[in-house]
C-alpha positions as CSV (number, residue, x, y, z in Angstrom):
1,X,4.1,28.1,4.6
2,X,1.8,27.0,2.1
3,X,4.0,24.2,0.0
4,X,0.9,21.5,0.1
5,X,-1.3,22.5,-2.2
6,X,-4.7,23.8,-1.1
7,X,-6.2,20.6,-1.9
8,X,-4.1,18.2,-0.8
9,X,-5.5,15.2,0.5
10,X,-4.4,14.2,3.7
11,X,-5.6,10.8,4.5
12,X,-5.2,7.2,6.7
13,X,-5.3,4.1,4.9
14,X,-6.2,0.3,6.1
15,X,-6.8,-3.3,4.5
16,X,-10.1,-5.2,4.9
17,X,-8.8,-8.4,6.2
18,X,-6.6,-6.6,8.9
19,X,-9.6,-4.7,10.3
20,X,-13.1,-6.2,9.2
21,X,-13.0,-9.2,11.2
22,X,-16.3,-11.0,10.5
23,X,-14.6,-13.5,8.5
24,X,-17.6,-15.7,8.1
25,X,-20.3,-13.3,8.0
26,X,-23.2,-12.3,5.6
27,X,-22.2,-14.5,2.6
28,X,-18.1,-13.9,2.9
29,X,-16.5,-16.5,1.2
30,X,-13.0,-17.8,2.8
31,X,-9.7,-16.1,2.1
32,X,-5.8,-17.3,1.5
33,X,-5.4,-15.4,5.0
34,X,-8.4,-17.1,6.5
35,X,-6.7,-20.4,5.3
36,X,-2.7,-19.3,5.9
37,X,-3.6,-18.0,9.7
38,X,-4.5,-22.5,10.4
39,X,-1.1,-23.4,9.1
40,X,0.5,-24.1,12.5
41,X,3.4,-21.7,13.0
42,X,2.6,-19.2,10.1
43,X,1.5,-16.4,12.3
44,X,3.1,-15.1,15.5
45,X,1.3,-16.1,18.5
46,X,-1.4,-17.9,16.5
47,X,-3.3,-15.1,16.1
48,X,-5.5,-14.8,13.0
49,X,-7.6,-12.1,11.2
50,X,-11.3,-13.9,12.5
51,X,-12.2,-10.7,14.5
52,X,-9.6,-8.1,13.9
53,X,-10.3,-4.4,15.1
54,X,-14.3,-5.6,14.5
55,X,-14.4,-2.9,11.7
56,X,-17.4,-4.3,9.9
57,X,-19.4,-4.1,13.1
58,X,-17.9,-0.7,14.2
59,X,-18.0,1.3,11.5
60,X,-19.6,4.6,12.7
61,X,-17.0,4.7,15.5
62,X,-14.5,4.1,13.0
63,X,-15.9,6.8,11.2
64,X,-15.8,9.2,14.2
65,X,-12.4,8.5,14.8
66,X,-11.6,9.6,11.0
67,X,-13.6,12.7,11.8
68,X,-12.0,13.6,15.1
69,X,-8.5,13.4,13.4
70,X,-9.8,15.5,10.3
71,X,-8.4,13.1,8.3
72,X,-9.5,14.5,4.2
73,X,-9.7,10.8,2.7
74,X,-9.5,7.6,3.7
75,X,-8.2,4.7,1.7
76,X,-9.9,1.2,2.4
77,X,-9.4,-1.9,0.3
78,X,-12.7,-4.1,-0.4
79,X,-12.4,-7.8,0.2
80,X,-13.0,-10.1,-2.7
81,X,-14.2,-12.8,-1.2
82,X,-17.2,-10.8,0.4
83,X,-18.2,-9.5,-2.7
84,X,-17.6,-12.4,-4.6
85,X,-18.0,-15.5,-2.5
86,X,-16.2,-18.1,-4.9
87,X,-14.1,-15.0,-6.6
88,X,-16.7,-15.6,-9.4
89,X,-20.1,-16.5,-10.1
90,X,-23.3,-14.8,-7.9
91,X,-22.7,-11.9,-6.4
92,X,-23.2,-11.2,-2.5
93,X,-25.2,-8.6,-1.9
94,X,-24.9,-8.2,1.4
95,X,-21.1,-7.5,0.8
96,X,-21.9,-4.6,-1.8
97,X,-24.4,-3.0,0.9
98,X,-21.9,-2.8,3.4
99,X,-19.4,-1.2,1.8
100,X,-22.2,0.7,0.3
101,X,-23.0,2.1,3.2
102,X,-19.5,2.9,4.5
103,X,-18.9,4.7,1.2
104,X,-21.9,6.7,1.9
105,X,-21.4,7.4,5.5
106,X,-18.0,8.2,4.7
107,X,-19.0,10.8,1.8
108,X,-22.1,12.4,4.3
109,X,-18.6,13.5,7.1
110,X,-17.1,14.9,4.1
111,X,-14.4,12.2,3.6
112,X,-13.3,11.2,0.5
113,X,-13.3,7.0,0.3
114,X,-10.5,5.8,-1.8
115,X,-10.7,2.1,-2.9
116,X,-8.1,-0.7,-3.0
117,X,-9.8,-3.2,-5.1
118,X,-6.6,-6.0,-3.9
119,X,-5.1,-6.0,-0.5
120,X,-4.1,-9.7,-0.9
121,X,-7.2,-11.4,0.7
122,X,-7.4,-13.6,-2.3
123,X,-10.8,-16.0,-2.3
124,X,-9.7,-19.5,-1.0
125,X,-11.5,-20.8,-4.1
126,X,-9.2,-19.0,-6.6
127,X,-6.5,-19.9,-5.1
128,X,-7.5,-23.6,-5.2
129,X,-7.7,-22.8,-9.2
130,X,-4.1,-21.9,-9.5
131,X,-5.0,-18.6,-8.2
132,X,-2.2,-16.0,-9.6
133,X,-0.2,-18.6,-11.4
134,X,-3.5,-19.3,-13.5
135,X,-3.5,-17.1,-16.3
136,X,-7.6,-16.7,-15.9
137,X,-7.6,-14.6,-13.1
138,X,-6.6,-11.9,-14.9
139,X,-10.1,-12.3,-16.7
140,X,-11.8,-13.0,-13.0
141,X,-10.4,-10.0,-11.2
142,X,-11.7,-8.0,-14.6
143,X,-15.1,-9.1,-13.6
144,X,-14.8,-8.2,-9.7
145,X,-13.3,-5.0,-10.9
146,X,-16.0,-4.0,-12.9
147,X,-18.6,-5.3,-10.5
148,X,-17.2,-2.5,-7.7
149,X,-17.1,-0.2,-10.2
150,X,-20.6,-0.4,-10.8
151,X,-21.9,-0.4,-7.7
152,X,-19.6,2.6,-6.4
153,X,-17.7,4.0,-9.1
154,X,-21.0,7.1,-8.7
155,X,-19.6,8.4,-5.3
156,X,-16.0,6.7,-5.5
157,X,-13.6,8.6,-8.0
158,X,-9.7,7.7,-6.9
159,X,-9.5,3.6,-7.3
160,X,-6.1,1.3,-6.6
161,X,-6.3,-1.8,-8.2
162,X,-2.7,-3.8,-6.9
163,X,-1.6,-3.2,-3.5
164,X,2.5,-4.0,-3.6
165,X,2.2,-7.0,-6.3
166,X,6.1,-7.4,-4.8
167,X,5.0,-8.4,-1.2
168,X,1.8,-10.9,-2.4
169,X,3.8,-13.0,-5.2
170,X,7.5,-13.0,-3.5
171,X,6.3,-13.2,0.6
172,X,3.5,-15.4,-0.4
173,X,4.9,-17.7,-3.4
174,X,8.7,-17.5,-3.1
175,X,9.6,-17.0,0.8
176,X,6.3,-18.6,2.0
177,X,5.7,-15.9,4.9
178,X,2.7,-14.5,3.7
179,X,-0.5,-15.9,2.0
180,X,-0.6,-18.7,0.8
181,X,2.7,-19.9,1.9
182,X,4.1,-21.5,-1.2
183,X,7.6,-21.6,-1.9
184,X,8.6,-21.4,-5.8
185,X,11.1,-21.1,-8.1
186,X,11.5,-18.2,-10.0
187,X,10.3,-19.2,-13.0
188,X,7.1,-19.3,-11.5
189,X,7.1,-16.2,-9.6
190,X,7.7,-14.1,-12.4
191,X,4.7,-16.1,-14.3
192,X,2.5,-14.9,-11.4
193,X,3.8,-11.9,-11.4
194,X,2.8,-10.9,-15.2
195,X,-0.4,-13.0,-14.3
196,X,-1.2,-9.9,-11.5
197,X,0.0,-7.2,-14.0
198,X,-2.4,-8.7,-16.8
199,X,-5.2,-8.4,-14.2
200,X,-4.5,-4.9,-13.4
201,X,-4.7,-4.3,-17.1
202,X,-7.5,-5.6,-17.8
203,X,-9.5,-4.2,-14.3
204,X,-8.5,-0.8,-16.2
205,X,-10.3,-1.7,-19.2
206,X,-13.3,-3.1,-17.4
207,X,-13.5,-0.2,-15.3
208,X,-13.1,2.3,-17.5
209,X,-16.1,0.8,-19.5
210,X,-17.8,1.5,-16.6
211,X,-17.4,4.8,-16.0
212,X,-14.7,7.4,-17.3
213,X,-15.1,9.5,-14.6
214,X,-12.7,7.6,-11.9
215,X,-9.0,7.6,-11.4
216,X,-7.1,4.7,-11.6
217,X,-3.5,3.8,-10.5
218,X,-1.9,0.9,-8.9
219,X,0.1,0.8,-5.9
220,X,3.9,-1.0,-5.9
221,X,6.0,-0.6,-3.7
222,X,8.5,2.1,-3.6
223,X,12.1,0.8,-2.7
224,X,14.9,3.4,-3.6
225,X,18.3,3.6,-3.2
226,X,19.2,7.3,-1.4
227,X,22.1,9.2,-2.4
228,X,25.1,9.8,-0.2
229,X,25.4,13.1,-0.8
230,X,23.8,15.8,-3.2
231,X,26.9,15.8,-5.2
232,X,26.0,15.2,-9.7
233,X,27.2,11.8,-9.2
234,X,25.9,10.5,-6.4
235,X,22.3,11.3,-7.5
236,X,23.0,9.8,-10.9
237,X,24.5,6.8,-9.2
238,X,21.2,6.6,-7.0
239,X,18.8,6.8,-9.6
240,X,20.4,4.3,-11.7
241,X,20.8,1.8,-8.6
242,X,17.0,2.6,-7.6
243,X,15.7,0.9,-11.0
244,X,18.5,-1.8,-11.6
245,X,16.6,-5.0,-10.9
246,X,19.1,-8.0,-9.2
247,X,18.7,-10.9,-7.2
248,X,15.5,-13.1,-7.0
249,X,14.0,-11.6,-4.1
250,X,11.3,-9.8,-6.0
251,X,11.7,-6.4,-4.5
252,X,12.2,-4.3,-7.7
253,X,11.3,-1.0,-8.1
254,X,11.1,-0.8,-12.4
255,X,10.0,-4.4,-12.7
256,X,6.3,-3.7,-11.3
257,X,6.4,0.0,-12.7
258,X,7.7,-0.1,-16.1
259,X,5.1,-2.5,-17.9
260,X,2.2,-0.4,-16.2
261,X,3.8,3.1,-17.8
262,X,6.3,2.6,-19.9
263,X,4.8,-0.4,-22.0
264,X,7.7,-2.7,-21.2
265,X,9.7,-4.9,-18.6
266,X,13.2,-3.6,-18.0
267,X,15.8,-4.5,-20.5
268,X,18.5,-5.2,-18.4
269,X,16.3,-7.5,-16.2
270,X,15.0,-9.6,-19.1
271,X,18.5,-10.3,-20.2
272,X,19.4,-11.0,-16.8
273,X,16.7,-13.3,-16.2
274,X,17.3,-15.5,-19.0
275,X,15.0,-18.8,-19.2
276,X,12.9,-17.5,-16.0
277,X,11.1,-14.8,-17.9
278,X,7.6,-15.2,-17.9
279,X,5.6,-16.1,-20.9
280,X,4.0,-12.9,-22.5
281,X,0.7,-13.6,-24.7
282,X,0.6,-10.7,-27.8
283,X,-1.2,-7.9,-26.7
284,X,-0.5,-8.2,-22.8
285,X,1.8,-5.2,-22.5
286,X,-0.5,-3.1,-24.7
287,X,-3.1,-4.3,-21.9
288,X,-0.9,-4.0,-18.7
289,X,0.1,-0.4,-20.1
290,X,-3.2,1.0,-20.2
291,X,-3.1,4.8,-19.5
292,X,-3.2,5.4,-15.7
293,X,-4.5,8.7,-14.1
294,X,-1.7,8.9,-11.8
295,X,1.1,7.1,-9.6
296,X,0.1,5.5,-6.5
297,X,3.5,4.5,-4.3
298,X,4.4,3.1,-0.6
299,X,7.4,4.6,1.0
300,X,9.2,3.1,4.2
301,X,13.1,2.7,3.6
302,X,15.7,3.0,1.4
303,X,19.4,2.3,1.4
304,X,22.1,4.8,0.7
305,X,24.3,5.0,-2.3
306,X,27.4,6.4,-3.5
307,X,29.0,6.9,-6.8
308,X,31.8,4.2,-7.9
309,X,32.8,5.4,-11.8
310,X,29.8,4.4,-14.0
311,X,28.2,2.1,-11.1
312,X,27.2,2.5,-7.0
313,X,28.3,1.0,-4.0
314,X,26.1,0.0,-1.2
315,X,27.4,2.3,1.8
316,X,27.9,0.9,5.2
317,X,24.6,0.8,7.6
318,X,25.2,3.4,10.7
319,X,25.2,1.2,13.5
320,X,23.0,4.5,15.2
321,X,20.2,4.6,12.7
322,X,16.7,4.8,14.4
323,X,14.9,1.5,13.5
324,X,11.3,0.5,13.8
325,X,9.9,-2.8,15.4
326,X,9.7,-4.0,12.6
327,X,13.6,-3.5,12.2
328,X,13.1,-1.3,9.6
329,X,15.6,1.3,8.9
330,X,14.3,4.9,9.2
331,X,15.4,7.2,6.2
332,X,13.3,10.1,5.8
333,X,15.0,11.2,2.7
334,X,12.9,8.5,1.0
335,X,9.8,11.0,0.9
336,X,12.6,13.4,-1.5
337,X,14.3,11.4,-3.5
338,X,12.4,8.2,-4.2
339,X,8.9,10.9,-5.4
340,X,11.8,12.5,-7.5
341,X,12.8,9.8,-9.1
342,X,9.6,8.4,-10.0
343,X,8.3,11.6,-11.2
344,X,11.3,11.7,-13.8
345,X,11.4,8.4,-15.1
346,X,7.2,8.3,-15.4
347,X,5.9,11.9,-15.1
348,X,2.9,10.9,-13.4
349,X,1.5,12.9,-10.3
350,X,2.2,11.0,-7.6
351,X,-0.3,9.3,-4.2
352,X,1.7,8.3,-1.4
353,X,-0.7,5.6,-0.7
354,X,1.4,3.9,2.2
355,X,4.1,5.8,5.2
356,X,4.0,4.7,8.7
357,X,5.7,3.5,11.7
358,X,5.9,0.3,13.8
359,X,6.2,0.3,18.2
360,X,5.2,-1.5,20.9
361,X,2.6,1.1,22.0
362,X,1.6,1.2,25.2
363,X,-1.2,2.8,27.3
364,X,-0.1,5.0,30.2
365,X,-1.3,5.4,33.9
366,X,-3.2,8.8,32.6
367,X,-5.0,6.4,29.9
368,X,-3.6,7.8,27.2
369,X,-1.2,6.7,24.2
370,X,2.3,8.5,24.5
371,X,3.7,7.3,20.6
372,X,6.4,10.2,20.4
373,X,8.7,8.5,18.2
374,X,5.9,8.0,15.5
375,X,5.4,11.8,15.5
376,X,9.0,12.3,14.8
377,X,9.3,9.5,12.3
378,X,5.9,11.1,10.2
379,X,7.2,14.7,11.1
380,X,11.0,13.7,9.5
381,X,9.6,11.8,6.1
382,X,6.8,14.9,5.9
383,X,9.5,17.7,5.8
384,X,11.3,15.8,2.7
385,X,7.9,15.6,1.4
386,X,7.4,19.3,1.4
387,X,10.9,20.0,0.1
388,X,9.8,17.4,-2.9
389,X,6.6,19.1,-3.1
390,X,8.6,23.1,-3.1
391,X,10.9,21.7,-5.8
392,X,8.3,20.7,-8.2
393,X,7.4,17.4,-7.7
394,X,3.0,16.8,-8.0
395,X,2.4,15.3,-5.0
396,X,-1.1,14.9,-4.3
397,X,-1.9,12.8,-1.3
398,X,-0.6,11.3,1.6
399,X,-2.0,8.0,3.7
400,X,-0.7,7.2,6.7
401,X,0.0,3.5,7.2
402,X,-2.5,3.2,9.6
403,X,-5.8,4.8,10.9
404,X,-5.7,2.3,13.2
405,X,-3.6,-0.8,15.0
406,X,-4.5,-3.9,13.4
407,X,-3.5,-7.8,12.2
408,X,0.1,-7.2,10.7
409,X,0.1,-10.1,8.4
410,X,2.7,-12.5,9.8
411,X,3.3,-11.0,12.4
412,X,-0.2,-10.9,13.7
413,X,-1.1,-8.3,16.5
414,X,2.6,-8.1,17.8
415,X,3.3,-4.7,15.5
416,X,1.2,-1.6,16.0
417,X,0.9,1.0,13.1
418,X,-2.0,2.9,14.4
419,X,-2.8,6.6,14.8
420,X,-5.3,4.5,17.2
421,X,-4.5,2.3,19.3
422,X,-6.8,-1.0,19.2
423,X,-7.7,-3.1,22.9
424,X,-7.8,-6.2,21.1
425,X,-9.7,-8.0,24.3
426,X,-12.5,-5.4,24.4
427,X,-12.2,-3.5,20.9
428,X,-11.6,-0.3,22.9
429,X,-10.0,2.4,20.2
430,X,-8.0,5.5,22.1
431,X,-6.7,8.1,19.3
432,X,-2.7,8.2,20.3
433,X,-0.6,11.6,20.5
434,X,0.3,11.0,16.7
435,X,-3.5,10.7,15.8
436,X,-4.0,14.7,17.8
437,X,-0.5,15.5,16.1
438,X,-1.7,14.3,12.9
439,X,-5.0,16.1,13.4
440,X,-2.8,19.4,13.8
441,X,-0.7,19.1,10.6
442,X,-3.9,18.0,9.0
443,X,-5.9,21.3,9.7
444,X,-2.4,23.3,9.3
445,X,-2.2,21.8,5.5
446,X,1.6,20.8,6.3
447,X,2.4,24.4,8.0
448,X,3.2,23.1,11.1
449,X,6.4,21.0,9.5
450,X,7.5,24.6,8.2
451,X,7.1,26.4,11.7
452,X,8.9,23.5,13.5
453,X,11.9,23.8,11.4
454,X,12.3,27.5,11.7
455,X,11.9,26.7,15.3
456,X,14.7,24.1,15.5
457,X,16.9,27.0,13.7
């Protein structure tokens, strides 16, 4: 029963720009997602991040919510362009008391505020520099770094720097479907990419000057390939095919998490790659590499592998597998294998800093949310959690993807992630069955999962 260990954190998790709102407010400078939401036909429905959930005029609500659930931490990401206007230069005060004060309401309820210093909301004015394919904002996100960290880094201890570098260089430089909707070669990619690893780097050394009492760790994704079966050689063929970096779609799993902890891009990528490598500046991986405090990873799908001699195959897609709105695959095993196989190519304890699921939630005649198929999703990737956690793995949180409904990037306000579900019209928040479910596991420290399987025996 008790496979979580006693202090496990048990959290929710959220982005500023896809709850705040108050887009103009109090000295915020504009965003790439302020600007990308008036390209005509970016995001579904037209809908844009100006008001959101409202979070930055609801926050003690917000807060009560967190409380009712009994959620242990919550992960929030501060917005750069309301701390820093211009990305540089004066500093908004009025943005460093408000998340001042959430941080200290937060810590008063006994909930642990853990801080994404990027969740893509890059200031306009930054971006209108170059933004990541300038080299200098390494040097500028340094600065905003180290300006958080001074303000909060006494009550904050556990910070993220990158939120999934994968999703804001490739969506947002190479596909165009995200912020700020540019469409690039390669080449350039790849640049912007070592460009957002250099600034990691050096927000670690900045921050660390700061303080050395706060935990650092930044936050790829985590796409794995899933063994067929527990046989030797499918595992091995699994492992391999979960770090082999192909194609130019930017969704690598070693190519973000190699330079940060092992000191180096993957060799088989940088062959393969050939003239589109980016340019490397002596020193930078000694920089990117700095020591990190732990692993910080987001989990939603993998695809599943079998051995083929030295090399995998891709097996075929069940036609029955549950899916999410999104059209995203549900494989629970992910929460195993893919914490396994980061924990023995890195050895790093490990956050899950991102696992949720996507419906079209709807609220019923007795006023409540009925989200079943959520409780089952979290319920199946939990249990392969907990069988990671029994066989050794240092697992030390979890954050569901997402406290509450909000703006889904491109897709606006057309996906719902929420343990609460949002009224965008009148801001109304209900807690859904998941959120009470949630709240049970939560108090149970993961029992619960244990009890239902013996159950289901």
């Amino acid at each position: 029963m008790m496979s979580f260990p006693k202090d496990f954190l048990w959290g929710a998790a959220t982005a500023a720009y896809q709850i705040e709102g108050a887009y103009n407010e109090d000295g915020k400078g504009e965003s790439i997602w302020d600007m990308f939401c008036r390209k005509p036909g970016a995001i579904k429905e037209a809908h844009d991040g100006k008001r959101a959930c409202d979070h930055y005029h609801r926050i003690d609500e917000d807060i009560q919510l967190m409380k009712t659930i009994g959620i242990k931490a919550y992960r929030l990401s501060i917005s750069w362009p309301r701390i820093l206007a211009a990305g540089t230069g004066e500093v908004n005060q009025a943005g460093l008391d408000f998340y001042s004060h959430l941080i200290d309401k937060l810590i008063a309820v006994e909930i642990e505020p853990i801080i994404t210093l990027y969740h893509w909301d890059l200031p306009k004015a930054l971006f209108m520099k170059g933004g990541w394919l300038n080299r200098s904002i390494a040097d500028d996100f340094a600065n905003y770094a180290k300006i958080c960290v001074e303000a909060f880094g006494d009550r904050v201890e556990k910070w993220i720097t990158l939120n999934e570098p994968q999703c804001f260089i490739f969506l947002g430089h190479s596909a165009g479907v995200h912020a700020p909707g540019l469409e690039l070669p390669l080449k350039e990619c790849l640049q912007a990419g070592h460009h957002a690893l250099l600034a990691h780097g050096k927000a670690s050394l900045a921050m660390r000057e700061i303080s050395t009492k706060i935990k650092i760790a930044c936050a790829p994704m985590g796409l794995f390939k899933l063994p067929a079966s527990e046989s030797a050689a499918d595992i091995e063929a699994a492992r391999k095919a979960s770090f082999h970096v192909d194609g130019d779609h930017g969704f690598w799993t070693s190519w973000w998490y190699d330079p940060i902890y092992l000191g180096t891009y993957p060799e088989q990528a940088w062959q393969d790659f050939g003239e589109n490598i980016p340019e490397i500046a002596e020193g930078d991986m000694e920089i990117i590499s700095t020591e990190m405090d732990f692993l910080a990873t987001n989990f939603y799908m993998g695809d599943e592998v079998k051995a083929d001699g030295d090399s995998w195959v891709l097996c075929p897609e069940d036609p029955n597998i549950p899916k999410t709105a999104f059209d995203w695959k549900v494989t629970p095993e992910l929460l195993y294998w893919g914490p396994r196989f980061l924990y023995e190519r890195y050895g790093k304890e490990i956050m899950i800093t991102e696992n949720g699921f996507s419906q079209n939630d709807q609220i019923s005649d007795d006023g409540a949310v009925h989200d079943l198929n959520r409780i089952a999703y979290t319920q199946a990737y939990l249990s392969h959690l907990q069988k990671a956690i029994k066989d050794g793995i240092p697992v030390s949180g979890y954050m569901h993807w997402s406290l509450m409904d909000n703006f889904e990037w491109g897709e606006g306000y057309t996906q719902r992630f929420g343990l609460t579900y949002i009224d965008y019209q009148t801001g109304k928040r209900i807690i859904k069955d998941s959120g009470y479910w949630y709240s049970d596991l939560i108090h149970s420290n993961g029992a619960i999962l244990t009890e239902t399987e013996l159950a289901s025996v």
